[in-house]
C-alpha positions as CSV (number, residue, x, y, z in Angstrom):
1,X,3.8,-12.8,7.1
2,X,0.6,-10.6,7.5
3,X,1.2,-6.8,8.8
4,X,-1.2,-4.6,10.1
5,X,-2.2,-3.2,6.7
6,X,-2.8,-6.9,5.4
7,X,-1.3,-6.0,2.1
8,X,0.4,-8.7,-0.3
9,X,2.5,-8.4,-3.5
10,X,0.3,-7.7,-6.3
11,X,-2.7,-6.4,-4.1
12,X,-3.7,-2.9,-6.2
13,X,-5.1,0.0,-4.0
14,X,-6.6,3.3,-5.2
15,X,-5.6,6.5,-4.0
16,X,-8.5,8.1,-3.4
17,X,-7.1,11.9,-3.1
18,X,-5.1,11.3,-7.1
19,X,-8.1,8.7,-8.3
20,X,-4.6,6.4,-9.2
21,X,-4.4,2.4,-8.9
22,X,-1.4,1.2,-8.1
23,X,0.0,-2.3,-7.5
24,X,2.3,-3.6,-4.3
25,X,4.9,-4.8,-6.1
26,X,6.6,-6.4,-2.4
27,X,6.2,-6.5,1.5
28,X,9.1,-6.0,2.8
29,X,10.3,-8.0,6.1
30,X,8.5,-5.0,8.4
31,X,5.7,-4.4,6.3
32,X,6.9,-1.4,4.3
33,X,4.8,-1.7,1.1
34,X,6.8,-1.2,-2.3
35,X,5.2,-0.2,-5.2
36,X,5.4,-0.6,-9.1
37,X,7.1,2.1,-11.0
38,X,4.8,4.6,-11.3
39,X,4.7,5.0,-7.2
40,X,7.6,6.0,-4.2
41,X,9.1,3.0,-2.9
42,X,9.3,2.6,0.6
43,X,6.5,3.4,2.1
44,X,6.2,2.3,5.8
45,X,3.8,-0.3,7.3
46,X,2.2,2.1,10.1
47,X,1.4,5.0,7.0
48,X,0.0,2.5,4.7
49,X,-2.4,1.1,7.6
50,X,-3.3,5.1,8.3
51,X,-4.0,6.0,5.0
52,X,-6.7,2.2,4.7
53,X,-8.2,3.0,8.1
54,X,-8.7,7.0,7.0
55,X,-10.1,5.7,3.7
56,X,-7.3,7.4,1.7
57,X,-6.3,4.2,0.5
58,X,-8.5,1.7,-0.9
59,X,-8.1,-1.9,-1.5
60,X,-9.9,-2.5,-4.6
């Protein structure tokens, strides 16, 4: 199922603000995005979309 943020297990964004990669590790059923160890888990569909449109996040 595609979200708004268009994000997929295994996709790796940069955080632009920290210079970090990290990887989606899943997508959960409403789009929250989980992510590998080394970030927060849990973070929802609608701030993940924010943070690609305000270029905070980057698909690389």
């Amino acid at each position: 199922m595609s979200h708004e943020h268009g994000l997929e297990a295994g996709d790796e964004i940069r955080d632009i603000g920290f210079g970090k990669l990290s990887t989606v590790r899943e997508v959960g059923e409403e789009g929250d995005v989980f992510w590998e160890a080394d970030r927060k888990d849990g973070e929802s569909a609608n701030q993940v979309a924010a943070r690609l449109e305000s270029g905070r996040y980057e698909i690389v």
